[in-house]
Each structure stands twice: as C-alpha cells, then as structure tokens.
TILUM-261964 format. One record per residue: x negated, y, z negated of N, C-alpha, C, CB in turn. Coordinates in steps of 0.001 Angstrom, whole numbers, plus 500000, padded with zeros to 6 digits. Glycine has a CB too. Example, Ala and Ser with C-alpha at 12.3 -4.5 7.8 and 13.67 -1.06 7.14 Angstrom:
! residues 2
486810494310492200487700495500492200486800496700492200488692495527490954/487150497750492920486330498940492860487100500030492130485916499402494275/
//
This chain:
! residues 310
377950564703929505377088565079928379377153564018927276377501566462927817/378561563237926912378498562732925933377742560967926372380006562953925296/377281560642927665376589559882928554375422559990927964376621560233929938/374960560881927875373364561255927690373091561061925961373002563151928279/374137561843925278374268561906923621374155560832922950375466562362923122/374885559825923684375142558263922893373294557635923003376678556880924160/373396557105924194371506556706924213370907557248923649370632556813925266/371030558606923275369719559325923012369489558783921025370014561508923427/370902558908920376371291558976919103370772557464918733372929559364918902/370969556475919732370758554874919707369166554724919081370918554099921497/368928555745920517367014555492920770366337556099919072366133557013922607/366866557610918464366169557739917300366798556861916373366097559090916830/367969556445916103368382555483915027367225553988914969370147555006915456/366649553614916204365781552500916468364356552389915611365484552579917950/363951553938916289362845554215915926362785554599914509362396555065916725/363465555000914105363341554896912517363627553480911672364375555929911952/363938552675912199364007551344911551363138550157912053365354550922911633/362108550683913156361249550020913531359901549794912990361233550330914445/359610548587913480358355547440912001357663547400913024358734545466911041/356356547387912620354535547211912776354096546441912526353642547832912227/353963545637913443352861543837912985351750544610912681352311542296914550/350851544409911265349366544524911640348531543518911265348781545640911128/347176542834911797346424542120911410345871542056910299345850542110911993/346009540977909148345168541203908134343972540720907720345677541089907388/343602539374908809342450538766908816343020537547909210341622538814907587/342504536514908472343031534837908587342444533964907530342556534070910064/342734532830907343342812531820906320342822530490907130344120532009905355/341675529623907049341237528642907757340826527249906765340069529261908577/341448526349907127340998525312906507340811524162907220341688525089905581/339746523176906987339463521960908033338838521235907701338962522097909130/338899520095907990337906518913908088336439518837908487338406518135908895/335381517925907706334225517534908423333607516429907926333329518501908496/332704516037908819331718514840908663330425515593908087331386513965910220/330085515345907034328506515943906586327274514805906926328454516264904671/326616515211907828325555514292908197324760514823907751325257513929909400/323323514563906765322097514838906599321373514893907495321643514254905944/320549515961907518318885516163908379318043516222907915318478517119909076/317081516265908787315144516566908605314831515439907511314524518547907766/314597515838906486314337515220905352314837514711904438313926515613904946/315999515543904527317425514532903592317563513321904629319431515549903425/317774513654905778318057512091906539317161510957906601318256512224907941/315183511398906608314199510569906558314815509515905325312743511392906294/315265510446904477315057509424902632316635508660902947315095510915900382/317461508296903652318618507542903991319361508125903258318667506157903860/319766509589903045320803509895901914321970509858902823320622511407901009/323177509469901761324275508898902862325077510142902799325241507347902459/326026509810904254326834510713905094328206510678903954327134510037906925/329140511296904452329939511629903696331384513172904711328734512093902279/332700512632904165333538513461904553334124514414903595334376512816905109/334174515512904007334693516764903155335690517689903837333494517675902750/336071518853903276337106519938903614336618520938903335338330519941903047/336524522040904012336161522855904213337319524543904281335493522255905198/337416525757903848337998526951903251337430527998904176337629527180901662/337969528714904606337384530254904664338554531028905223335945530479905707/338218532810904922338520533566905253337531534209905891339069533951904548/338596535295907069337693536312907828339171537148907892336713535749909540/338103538640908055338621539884908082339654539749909750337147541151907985/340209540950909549340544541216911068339651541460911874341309542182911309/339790541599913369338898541596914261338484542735914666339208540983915140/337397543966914820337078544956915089335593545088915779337322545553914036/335368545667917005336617546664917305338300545713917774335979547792918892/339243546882917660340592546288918287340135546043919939342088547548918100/340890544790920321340671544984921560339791545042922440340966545586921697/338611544513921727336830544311922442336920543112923150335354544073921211/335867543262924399335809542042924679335037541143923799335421541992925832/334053541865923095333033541606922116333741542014920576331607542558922528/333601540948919551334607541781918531333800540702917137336931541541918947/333931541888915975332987541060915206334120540575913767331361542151914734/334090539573912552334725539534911597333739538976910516335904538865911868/334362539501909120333244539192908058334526538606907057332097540781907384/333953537592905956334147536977905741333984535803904630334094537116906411/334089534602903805333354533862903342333910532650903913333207534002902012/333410531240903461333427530454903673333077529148902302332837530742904708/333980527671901914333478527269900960333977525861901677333874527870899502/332365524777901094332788523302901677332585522295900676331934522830902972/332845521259901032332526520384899778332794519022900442333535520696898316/332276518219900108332441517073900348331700515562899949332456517305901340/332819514664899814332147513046898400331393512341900036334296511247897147/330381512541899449329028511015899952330208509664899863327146510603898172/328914508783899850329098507344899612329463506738898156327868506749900022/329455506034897817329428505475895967329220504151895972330956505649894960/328940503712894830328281502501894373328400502108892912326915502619894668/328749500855893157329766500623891860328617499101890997331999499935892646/327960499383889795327671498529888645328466497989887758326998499018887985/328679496697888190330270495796887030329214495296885878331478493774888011/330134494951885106329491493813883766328333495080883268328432491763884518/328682495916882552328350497063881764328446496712880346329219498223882080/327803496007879733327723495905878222327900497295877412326309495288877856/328359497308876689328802498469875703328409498765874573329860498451875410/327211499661873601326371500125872538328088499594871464325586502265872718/327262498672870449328305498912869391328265499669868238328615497915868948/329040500537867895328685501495866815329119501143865654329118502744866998/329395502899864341330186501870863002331688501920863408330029502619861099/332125502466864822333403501934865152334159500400865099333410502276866276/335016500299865266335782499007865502334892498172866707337489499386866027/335397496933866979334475496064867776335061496424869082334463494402867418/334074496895870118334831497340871489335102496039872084333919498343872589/335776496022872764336775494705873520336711494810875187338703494898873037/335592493707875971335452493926877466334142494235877547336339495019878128/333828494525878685333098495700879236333289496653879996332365495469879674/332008497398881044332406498421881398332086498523882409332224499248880838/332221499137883664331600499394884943331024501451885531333002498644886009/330141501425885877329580502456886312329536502514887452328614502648885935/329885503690887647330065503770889364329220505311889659332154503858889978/328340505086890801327248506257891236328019506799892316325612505747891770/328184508042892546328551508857893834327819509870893948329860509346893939/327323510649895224327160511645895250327894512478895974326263511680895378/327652513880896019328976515357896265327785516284896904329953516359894319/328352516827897755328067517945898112328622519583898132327932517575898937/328570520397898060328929521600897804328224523115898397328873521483896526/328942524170898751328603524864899629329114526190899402328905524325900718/328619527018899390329749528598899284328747529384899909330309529421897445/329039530314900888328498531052901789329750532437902049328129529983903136/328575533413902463329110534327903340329066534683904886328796535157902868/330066534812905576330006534738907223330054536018907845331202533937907865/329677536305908949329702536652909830329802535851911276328958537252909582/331303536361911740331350535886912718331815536756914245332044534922912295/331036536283915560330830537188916551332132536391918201328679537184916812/333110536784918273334118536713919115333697536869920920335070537855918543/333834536227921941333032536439922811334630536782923632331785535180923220/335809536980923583336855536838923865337559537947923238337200535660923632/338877538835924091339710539395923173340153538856922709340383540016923308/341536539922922117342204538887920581343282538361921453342997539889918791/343457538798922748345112538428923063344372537445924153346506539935923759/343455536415923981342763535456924293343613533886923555341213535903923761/344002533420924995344026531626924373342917531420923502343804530303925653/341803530719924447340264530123924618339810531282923954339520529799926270/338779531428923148338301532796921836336676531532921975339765532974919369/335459531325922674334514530923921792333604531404921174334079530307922102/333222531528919936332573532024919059330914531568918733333428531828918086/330593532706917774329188532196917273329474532924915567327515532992918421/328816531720914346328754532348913198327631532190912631329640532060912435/327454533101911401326092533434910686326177533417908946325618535049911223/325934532532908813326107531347907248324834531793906201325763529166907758/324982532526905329324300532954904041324669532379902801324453534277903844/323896531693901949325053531041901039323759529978900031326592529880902275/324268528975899458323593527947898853324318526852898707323117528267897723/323754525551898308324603524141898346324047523666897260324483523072899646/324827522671897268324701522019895840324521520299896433326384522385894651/323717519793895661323931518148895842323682517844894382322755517222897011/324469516493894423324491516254892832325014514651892878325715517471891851/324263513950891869325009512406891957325634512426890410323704510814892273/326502511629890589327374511276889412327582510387888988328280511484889381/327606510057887851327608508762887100329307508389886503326403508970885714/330391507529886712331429507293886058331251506419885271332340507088886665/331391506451883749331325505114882968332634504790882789330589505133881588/333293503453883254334485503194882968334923502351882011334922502911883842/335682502095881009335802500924880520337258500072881467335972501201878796/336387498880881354337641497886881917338910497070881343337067496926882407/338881497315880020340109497040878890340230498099877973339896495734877966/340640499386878588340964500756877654342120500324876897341361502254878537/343197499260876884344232499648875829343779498941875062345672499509875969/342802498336875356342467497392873953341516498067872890341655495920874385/341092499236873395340509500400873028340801501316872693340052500743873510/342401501838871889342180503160871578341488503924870979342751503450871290/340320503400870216339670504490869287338516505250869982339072503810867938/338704504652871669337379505629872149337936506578872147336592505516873473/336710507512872741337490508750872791337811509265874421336599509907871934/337572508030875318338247508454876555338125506771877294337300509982877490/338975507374878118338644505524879143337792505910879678339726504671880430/336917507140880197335567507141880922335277508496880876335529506568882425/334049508263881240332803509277880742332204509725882400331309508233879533/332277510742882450331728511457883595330119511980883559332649512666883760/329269511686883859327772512793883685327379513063884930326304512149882896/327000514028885070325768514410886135324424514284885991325749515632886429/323912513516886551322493512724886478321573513334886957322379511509887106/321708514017888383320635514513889452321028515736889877320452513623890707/321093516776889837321406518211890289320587518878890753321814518966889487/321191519521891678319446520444892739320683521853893557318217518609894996/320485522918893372321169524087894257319936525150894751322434525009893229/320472524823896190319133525662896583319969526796897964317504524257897353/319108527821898256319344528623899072319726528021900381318373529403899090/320326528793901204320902527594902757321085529398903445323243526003902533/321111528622904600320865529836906021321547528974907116318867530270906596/322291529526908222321800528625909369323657529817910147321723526005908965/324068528609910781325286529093911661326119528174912079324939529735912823/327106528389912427327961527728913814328497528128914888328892527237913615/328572527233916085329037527340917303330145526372917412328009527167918269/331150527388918146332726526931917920333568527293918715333331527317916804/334796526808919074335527527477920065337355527458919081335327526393921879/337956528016919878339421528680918944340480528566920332339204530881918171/341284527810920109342753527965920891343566528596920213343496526760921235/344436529251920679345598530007919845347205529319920657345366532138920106/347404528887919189349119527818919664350303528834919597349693526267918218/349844529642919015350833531026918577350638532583918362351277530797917391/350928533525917858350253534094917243349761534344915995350460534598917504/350633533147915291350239532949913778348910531859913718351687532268912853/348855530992914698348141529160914592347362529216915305348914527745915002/345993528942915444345092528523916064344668527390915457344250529370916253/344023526531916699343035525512916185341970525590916859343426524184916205/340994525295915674339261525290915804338220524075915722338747526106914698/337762524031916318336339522981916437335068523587916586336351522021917704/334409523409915829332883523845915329331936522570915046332971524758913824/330565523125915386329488522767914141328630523541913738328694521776914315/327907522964912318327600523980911120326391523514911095328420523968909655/325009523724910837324108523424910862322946524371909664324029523389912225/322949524230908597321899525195907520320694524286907280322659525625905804/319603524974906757318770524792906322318536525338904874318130525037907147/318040524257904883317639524277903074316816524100902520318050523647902296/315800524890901302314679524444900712315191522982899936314066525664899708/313252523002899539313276521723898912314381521647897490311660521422898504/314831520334897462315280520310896347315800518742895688316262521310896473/315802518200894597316036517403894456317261515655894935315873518060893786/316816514726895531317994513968896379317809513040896093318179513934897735/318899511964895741318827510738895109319646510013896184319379510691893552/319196509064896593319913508621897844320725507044896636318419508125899657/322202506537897497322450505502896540321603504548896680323665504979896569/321031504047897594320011502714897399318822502520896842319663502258898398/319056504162896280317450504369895720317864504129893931316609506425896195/319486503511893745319782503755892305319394502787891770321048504000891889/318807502318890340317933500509890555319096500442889269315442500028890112/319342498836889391319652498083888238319056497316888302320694497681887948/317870496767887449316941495420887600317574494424887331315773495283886794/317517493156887775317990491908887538318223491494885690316846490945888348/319324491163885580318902490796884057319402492141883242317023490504883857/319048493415883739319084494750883038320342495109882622318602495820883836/320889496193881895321860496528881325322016497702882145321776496600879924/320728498635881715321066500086882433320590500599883989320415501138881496/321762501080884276321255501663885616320231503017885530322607502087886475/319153502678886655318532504115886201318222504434887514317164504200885090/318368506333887131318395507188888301317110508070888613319550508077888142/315673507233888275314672508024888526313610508223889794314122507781887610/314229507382890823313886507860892169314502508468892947313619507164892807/314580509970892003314882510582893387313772511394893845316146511465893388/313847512060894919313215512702895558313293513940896094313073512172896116/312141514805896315311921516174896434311983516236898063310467516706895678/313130517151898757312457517260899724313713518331900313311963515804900455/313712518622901816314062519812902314315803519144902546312966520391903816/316413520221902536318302519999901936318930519972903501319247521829900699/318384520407904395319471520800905960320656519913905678318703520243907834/321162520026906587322608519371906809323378519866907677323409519363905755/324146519449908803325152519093909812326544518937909404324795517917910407/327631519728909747328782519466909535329458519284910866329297520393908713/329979518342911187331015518699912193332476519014912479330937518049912724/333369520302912709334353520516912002335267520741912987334203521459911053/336869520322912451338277520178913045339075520840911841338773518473913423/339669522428912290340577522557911480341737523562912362339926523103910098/342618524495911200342993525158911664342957526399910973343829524723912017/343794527490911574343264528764911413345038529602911159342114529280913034/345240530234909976346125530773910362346365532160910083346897530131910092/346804532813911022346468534535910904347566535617910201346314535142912531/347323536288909474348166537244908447348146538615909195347418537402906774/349668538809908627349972539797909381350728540749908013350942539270910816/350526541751908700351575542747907194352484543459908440350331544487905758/353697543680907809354561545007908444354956546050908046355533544851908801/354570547146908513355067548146908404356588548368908586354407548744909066/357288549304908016359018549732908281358990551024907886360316548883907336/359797551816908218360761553083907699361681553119907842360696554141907985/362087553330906636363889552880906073364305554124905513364132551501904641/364867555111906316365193556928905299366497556526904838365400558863906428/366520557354903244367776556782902520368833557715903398367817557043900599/369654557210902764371217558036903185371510558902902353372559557207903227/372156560037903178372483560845902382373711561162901710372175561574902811/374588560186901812375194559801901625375254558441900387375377559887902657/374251558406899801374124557515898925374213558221897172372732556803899382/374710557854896401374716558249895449373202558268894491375749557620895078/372825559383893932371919559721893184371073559161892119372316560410892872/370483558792891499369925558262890590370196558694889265368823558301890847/370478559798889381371092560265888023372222560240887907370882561396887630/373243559864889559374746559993889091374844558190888315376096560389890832/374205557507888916373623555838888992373932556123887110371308555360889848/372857556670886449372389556515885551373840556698884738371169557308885398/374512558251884868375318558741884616376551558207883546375494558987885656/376708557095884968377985556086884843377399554861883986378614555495886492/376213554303883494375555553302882741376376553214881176373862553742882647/376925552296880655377176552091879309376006551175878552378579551443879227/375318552015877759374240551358877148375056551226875828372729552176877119/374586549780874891375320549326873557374199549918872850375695547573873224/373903550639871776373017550823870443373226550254869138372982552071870120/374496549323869324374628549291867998373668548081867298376144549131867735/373197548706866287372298547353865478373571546560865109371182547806863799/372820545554864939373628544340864649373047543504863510373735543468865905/373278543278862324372342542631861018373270541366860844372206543750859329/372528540223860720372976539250860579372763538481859249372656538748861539/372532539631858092372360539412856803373027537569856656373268540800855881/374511537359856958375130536168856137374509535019856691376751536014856217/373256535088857859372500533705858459371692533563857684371835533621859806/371795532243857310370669531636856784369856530705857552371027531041855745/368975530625857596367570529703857772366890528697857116366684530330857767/367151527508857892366959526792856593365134526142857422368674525261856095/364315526152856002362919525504856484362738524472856604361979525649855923/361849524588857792361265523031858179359820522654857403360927522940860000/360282521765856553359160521199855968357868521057856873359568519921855481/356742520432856321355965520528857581354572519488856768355558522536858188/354539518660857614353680517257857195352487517179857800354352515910857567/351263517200857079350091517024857781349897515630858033348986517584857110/349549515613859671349609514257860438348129513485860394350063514563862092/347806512759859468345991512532859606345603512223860976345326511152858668/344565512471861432343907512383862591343190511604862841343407513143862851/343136510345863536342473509207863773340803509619864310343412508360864885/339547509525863548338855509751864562338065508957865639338277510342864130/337824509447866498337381508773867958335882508525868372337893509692869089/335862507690868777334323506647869015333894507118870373334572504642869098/332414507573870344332352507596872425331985506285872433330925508763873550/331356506004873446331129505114874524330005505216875155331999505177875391/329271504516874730327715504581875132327188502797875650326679505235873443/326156503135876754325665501947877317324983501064876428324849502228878338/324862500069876041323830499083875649322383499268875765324050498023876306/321364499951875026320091499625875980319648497992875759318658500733875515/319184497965876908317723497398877067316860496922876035316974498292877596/316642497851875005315824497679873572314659498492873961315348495982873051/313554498526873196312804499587873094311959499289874127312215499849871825/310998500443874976310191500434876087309140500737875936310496501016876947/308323499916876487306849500493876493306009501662877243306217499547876813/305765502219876536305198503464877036303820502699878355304441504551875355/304485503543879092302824503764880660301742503673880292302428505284881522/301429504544878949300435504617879006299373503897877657300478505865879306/300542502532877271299524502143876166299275500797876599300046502233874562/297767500680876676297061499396877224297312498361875944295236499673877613/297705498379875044297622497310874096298167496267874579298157497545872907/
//
C-alpha cells in the first residue's frame, strides 16, 4: 500500500507546480531592398535599403492546417543621396561666417500598415509558407542637409546644420506578400518574403532630377513629379515568438500569516526637527545669453518673373 501512496502523493505535488507555455503572437524584424515600380521606376527614382518591424497575433484556429494572424507592420528605408560642395553662405547683422557650406539631397521612404496574414502549414511545422494582406500608407520625402564645413569657427550659428524637407507626398498603399518561414526553434524562425503595394499618385523627386546650374549658388528642387507610388520590397529577417506561462503555486499552510508578519514589524514615528541646521544660500547669477545666427544660403539675387516680356 505504501508502494502505491508514495507515486500517487509525487504525481499531485507535480501537478500543482506545473507551468503552461502559451502563445502570445511574435515580433519580427528584417531587412530589405526597396525597388521602385510602374511609374516611380519610369521617372529613375533611386533604389534604396531599409528595415523593416512587425507584429502578429497568435495563430488561430490552434492547430489548423489553415491558420490565420492579424497584426501590423512598419518599414522605412534611405534612397540614394547627393551631395552640393562650395555652398556660399547669406551674410547677416551676425559676425562674418568663416568657410562654406555643403548640401546634401537624400531621399526616405516610409510605411505603416496593417496585416493580415494566412498560414498554409501547422504551427508544429518546420517549412510554414505563407500569404499576407498589407493596408496602410507610405511616405516619400527628399531632404535637404545644410552643413557648414568650419562649425568651430562658427559658434554663433545656431547649429552646424539645418535639416528641411523639400518634397513630401503620403498616399494610400494596398497590396501583399508571399513568403515562406523556417522554424530554428520554438522561440526563432527565419523568414524570406516579398512585398509588393500599390500606390496613388503622388509627388517624386528623383536625385538627378535635383538641378544646380553651372555658376549657381542654389540648389533647386522643382522637378519633381506627379505620378503613381508602387514599390517592391524584398525581405530577409527574423521572427521571434512570445510565449507567457502559466503556474500554480498554493501557499503553505504552514506559513506564517500576514498579520502575524505585520504583528512583529517595528515601525519608528518619531518626528525628528532639525531646528539647529542651518542652510546657507546659494547666491544665484544671471548668465547673459549669447544670441544665435541661422544659416541661410546665398541667393542668386533677384529673378525674373516668367511672365514679364520686358
């Protein structure tokens, strides 16, 4: 009898201290190549590498061969750039600026979507290949850096460079990817996809379209062009999956009480006045404030309007 008693006492002591993996979704991050299409690609807008974010839910149903997850997704990624040296510098009633300056053009891309994605594989699947469904909008945008090239000889600007956004366009995007998923563990997978949206028209400044005329001071960014946004990603990342655990841990009864806990506590009340400290003050000096110069291009000098025949 006491054969049977021991196992049995083992087996419920187990089960009460036993933990529950459960799925909580996953957290994916990866690489890509952003290639332009349709019409962004006609106008030569250049390619560019980015990184790419998302989450997805757990997989439901449990255990489908067919199994669906929802989700978002966020990408981004720097184009090409193009760099203007020998940047003459606007002189103001500041001090005499010292050097010049260089401007440098880049453009960025940007992306935030919501997913749906469809599992053709169970979960306790190596090989998992998939299909997803991309709702969302993008952003393209070129940027202007004004740098100066002798900032210490400059402190009174008010920065060594000036950032603007020149060309901005965010438009609606649709589209999907097709992808496949190895699993290295049960925490790690790795994924390879491509992403493919479509996009209304919207504003695109390609870099060769940025002019500095011979002779000229300022760069100018007014050819860009209207036209449809698609775009191609091709993607390498990985995937890693969250888990929560469950436990049950019953106290002992044998443990002492919360109030006996409390019981035995020596709390101090006594105020304590430290009347005989003194404090001695810190004077306090107003520091004058140097003020600061921006940094503006040189024009050109004044332009003639299009439309006056004189």
């Amino acid at each position: 009898m006491k054969k049977l008693v021991l196992p049995l006492i083992l087996l419920l002591s187990s089960n009460l201290y036993a933990q529950k993996k459960v799925n909580q979704g996953s957290i994916g991050f990866g690489f890509h190549l952003a290639c332009p299409q349709s019409e962004l690609e006609d106008i030569n807008y250049d390619h560019g590498f980015g990184l790419n974010i998302s989450y997805l839910s757990r997989k439901f149903p449990y255990k489908s061969p067919i199994n669906f997850q929802l989700g978002a997704r966020m990408d981004f990624a720097h184009m090409q750039s193009r760099k203007f040296n020998s940047i003459i510098l606007a002189q103001d009633e500041g001090p005499l600026i010292i050097g010049d300056a260089t401007i440098k053009a880049r453009n960025r891309m940007y992306g935030l979507f919501a997913e749906g994605r469809i599992n053709f594989t169970e979960e306790t699947q190596k090989v998992t290949p998939y299909a997803s469904i991309l709702i969302g909008h993008r952003n393209y945008t070129t940027y202007q850096v004004l740098s100066l090239n002798q900032p210490n000889y400059n402190p009174e600007r008010e920065a060594e460079s000036i950032t603007e956004r020149v060309v901005h366009t965010q438009r609606f995007h649709y589209g999907g990817s097709l992808g496949i998923s190895y699993k290295l563990n049960e925490s790690i997978s790795l994924e390879s996809s491509i992403t493919y949206t479509f996009g209304k028209e919207g504003a695109a400044l390609p870099l060769d379209d940025i002019v500095r005329e011979t002779g000229s001071n300022e760069v100018k960014y007014d050819n860009y062009q209207t036209v449809k946004t698609d775009i191609l990603l091709i993607n390498a990342g990985i995937q890693f999956n969250l888990f929560k655990n469950y436990s049950y841990n019953p106290p002992s009864k044998n443990s002492p009480t919360n109030n006996a806990l409390n019981n035995k506590k020596y709390y101090d009340n006594t105020i304590r006045n430290n009347s005989n400290s003194r404090s001695t003050p810190i004077p306090r000096t107003n520091t004058p404030v140097r003020k600061k110069y921006p940094v503006k291009v040189k024009s050109d000098g004044p332009k003639r309007d299009k439309n006056d025949n004189s």
